[in-house]
C-alpha positions in Angstrom: 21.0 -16.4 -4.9 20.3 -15.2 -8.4 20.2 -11.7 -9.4 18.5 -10.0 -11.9 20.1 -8.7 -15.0 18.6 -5.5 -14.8 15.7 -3.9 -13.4 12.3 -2.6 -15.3 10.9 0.9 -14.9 7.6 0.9 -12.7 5.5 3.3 -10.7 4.7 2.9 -6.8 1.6 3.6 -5.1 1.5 4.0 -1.7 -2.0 4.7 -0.2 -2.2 6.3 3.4 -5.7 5.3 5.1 -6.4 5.0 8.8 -7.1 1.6 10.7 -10.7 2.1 11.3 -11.3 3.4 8.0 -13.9 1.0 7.0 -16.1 0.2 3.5 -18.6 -2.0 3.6 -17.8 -3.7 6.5 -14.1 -4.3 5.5 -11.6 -2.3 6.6 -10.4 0.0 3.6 -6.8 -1.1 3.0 -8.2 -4.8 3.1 -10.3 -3.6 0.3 -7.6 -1.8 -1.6 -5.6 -5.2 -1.5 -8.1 -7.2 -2.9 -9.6 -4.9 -5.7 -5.9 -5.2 -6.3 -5.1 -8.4 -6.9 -8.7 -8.8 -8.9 -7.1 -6.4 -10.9 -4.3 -8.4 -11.5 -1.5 -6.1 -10.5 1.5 -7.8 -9.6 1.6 -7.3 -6.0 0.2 -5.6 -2.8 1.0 -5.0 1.1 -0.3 -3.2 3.8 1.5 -2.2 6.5 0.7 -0.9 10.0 2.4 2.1 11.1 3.2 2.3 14.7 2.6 6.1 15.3 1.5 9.3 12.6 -0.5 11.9 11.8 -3.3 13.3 8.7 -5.3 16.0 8.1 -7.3 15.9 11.4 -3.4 16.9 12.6 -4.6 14.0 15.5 -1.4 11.5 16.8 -2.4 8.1 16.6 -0.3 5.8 18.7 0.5 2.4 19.8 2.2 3.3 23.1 1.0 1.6 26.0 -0.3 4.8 27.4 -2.3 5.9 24.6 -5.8 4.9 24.1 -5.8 5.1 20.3 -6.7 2.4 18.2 -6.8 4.4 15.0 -3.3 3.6 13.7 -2.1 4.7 10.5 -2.0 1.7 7.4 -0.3 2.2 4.1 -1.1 -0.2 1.3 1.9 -0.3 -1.4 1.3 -1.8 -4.8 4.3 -1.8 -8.0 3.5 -2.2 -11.1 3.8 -0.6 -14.6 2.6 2.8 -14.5 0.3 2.0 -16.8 -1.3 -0.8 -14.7 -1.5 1.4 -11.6 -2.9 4.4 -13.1 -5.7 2.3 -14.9 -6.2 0.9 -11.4 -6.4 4.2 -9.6 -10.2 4.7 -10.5 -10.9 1.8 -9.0 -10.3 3.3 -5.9 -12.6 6.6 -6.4 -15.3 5.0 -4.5 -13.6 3.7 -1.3 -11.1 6.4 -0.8 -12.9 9.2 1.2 -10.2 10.3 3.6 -7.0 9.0 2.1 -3.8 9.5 0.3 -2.5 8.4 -2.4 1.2 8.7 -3.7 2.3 7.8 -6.9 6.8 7.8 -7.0 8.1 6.2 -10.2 10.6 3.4 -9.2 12.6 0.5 -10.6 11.4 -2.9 -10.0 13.9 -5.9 -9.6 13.0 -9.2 -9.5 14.8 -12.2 -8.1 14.1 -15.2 -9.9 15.3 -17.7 -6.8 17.9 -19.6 -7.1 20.3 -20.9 -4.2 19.8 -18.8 -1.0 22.7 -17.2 0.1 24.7 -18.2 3.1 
């Protein structure tokens, strides 16, 4: 595999939103993943928690046992810092219970290469 030679300062944004958080039909961090890439940041995921908690201090779970569907989703996206915060307001009108978290980072990128065995 080929490494990088170095890595590039960048800022993280992780975005906390519920499952059944919905805008417009779509569920929120759906939307936050594609207002991203038509904003042309350089990447975004969202990923399912299997258990938390927000400001409504209510447990959402996946346990057999527990009848919530309501799970907790966090959308990532790196980028500069300067991409990211320009793309923050973009977010103003879709975020109505959320949270957003902003950690500066170091982004490393792998240019392929042969895979390692």
């Amino acid at each position: 595999m080929t490494g990088p030679e170095g890595g590039a300062p960048a800022l993280r944004m992780t975005v906390f939103v519920g499952e059944n958080d919905m805008w417009r039909h779509r569920p929120v961090y759906s939307e936050i993943v594609h207002r991203a890439h038509e904003a042309g940041l350089a990447g975004a995921s969202a990923f399912r928690g299997c258990e938390g908690f927000g400001g409504s201090s209510l447990v959402h779970t996946a346990r057999l046992l527990s009848l919530s569907e309501d799970l907790p989703m966090a959308v990532v996206v790196v980028d500069t810092e300067e991409r990211v915060r320009a793309f923050l307001p973009l977010l103003d009108d879709v975020l109505g219970d959320g949270l957003v978290v902003l950690d500066p980072c170091e982004a490393v990128r792998y240019d392929g290469g042969e895979r390692a065995r």
